[in-house]
Steps between C-alpha positions, in 0.01 A plus 500: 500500500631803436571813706248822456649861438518563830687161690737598170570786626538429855740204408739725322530797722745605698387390840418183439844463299651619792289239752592243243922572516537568850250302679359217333869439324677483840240279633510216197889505559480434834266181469674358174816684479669645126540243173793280461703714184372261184142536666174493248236697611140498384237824605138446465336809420783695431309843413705753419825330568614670825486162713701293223756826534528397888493128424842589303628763728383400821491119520783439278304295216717461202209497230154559560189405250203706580146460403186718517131439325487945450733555132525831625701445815723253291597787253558703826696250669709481198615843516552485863726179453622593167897564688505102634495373167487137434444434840124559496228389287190628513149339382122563482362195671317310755655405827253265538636310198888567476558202265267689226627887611910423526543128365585462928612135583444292806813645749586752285563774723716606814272701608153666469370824567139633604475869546130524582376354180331126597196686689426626145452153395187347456628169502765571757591157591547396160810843514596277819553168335657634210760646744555203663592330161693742357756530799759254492592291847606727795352834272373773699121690485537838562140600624315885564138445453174664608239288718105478466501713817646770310306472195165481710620890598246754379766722365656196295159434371418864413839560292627200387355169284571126630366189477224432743517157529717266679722736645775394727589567898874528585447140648309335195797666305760312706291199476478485121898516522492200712253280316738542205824411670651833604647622817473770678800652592384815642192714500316814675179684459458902561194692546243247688615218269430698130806416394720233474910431416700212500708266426449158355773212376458171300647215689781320351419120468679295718827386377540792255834626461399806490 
């Protein structure tokens, strides 16, 4: 689903670019720590490109692939990410069907990031799943998501468009992560549980060498 004119504008504004670098940031590296160097980063939801900029900055990720459903935040995000290069590729797409959107295979990723995009979802847990599959053994989900609590808000209903169905608590979140085999390394709510961050990993299997 995409964003109305005015969540757009919110999400790319200063203040919440600044909530996004100095808090939220700081808080995912704490629970799951920076990318190892030759790191492969996915971002669901990318928007304008300013949270695949920190996944390369700030986390360390050594190539990032990027997807949003909106064509016009693609063509933004390609202007803002224009100086990386080869290191990010950016597609219009589904993250409920990665396979389709970015040709993703099963453990294809270090890492996967989720900068308030999977309560915009319709079919959220099917954007869960598909990050469970993509990440490869001991891959990290970066989380920041907004809870039903949060959406039931009059003022989010007044300004902004979401699904109304089957909308996720911080603690059905964390339990859709579990049911597909993830693990929660670290996680927090602010604001009388509205919304969530964290941390999850996919296990190794026993007697990896990894």
């Amino acid at each position: 689903m995409l964003m109305n004119k005015a969540e757009t504008v919110l999400v790319n504004s200063p203040p919440r670019r600044w909530l996004q670098r100095f808090y939220e940031v700081p808080m995912l590296l704490r629970f799951g720590g920076r990318l190892l160097p030759a790191a492969r980063a996915l971002e669901i939801g990318c928007g304008s490109g300013y949270g695949s900029q920190l996944v390369l900055e700030r986390f360390g990720a050594a190539s990032v692939d990027a997807v949003d459903l909106d064509p016009v935040m693609i063509e933004r995000a390609g202007r803002r990410l224009a100086r990386f290069g080869d290191r990010v590729r950016l597609v219009q797409g589904s993250a409920t069907d990665l396979r389709a959107a970015l040709g993703a295979e099963d453990g294809g990723y270090d890492a996967v990031f989720d900068f308030a995009i999977v309560h915009h979802i319709p079919h959220w847990r099917a954007a869960v799943a598909e990050v469970a599959r993509v990440l490869a053994p001991g891959g990290r989900f970066y989380f920041e998501e907004v809870t039903a609590h949060a959406l039931a808000r009059p003022t989010y209903q007044r300004l902004f468009d979401h699904p109304s169905e089957d909308r996720f608590t911080a603690e059905q979140f964390l339990d859709e992560l579990a049911r597909h085999g993830l693990v929660v390394l670290g996680s927090t709510t602010r604001i009388c549980g509205d919304y969530l961050l964290g941390v999850a990993a996919k296990p190794v299997p026993a007697g990896s060498d990894q």
